[in-house]
C-alpha positions in Angstrom: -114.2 66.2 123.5 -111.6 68.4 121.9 -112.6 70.4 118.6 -109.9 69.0 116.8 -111.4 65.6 117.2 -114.7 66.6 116.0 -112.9 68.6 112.8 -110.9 65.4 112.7 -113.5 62.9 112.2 -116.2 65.2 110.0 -113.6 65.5 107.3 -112.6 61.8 107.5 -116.4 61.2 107.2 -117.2 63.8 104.7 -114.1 62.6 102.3 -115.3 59.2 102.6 -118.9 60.5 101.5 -117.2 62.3 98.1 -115.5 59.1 97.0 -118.6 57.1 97.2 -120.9 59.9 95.7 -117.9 60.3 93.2 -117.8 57.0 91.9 -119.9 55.8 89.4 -123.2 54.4 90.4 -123.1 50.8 88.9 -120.1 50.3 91.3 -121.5 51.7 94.2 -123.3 48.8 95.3 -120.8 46.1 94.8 -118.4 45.5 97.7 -117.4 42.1 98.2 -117.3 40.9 101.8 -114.2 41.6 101.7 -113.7 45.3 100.7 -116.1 45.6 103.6 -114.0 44.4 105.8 -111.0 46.3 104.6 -113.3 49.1 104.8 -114.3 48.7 108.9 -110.5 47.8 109.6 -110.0 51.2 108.3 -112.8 53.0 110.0 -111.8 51.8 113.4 -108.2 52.4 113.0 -109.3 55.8 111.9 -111.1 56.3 115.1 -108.4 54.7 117.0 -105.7 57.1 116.0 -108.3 60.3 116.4 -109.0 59.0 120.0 -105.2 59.0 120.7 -104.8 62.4 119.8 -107.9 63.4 121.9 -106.3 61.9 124.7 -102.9 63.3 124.2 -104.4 67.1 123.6 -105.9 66.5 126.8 -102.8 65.4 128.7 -100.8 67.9 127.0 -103.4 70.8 127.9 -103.5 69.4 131.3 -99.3 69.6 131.6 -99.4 73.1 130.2 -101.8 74.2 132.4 -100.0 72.7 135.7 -102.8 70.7 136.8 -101.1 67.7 138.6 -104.3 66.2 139.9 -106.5 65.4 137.1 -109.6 63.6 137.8 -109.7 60.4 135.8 -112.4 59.9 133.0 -114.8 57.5 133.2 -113.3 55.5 130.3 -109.8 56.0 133.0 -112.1 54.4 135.8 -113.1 51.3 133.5 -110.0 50.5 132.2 -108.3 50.7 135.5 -111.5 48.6 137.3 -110.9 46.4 134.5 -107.1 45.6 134.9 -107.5 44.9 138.9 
């Protein structure tokens, strides 16, 4: 795991920490069903796009380095055991 994904997701985290502790406290507590949903969709789409640029640092670290035989990781091996 790159440092950039760790930066990446703390400061997501931490910003979404300050808005709740920002807001006031008889609102806090009062997501519909709905907001929460909104709210996961936007987590995981979060992690999602952090994940892609982990795995693109990687392959672009990998291509800079010259390293034509990479071993595959073991998410690689499950996907590909997964599509056969």
């Amino acid at each position: 795991m790159h440092l950039s994904l760790i930066l990446g997701a703390t400061a997501c985290f931490a910003l979404l920490a300050f808005k709740y502790m920002a807001a006031r406290p008889e609102n806090r507590n009062r997501a519909t069903s709905k907001q929460r949903l909104k709210t996961a969709r936007f987590l995981v789409a979060g992690l999602l796009a952090l994940l892609a640029i982990n795995y693109k640092l990687a392959q672009t670290g990998r291509d800079l380095d010259g390293d034509k035989s990479h071993k595959a990781s073991w998410w690689e091996e499950f996907v590909l055991s997964r599509s056969k």
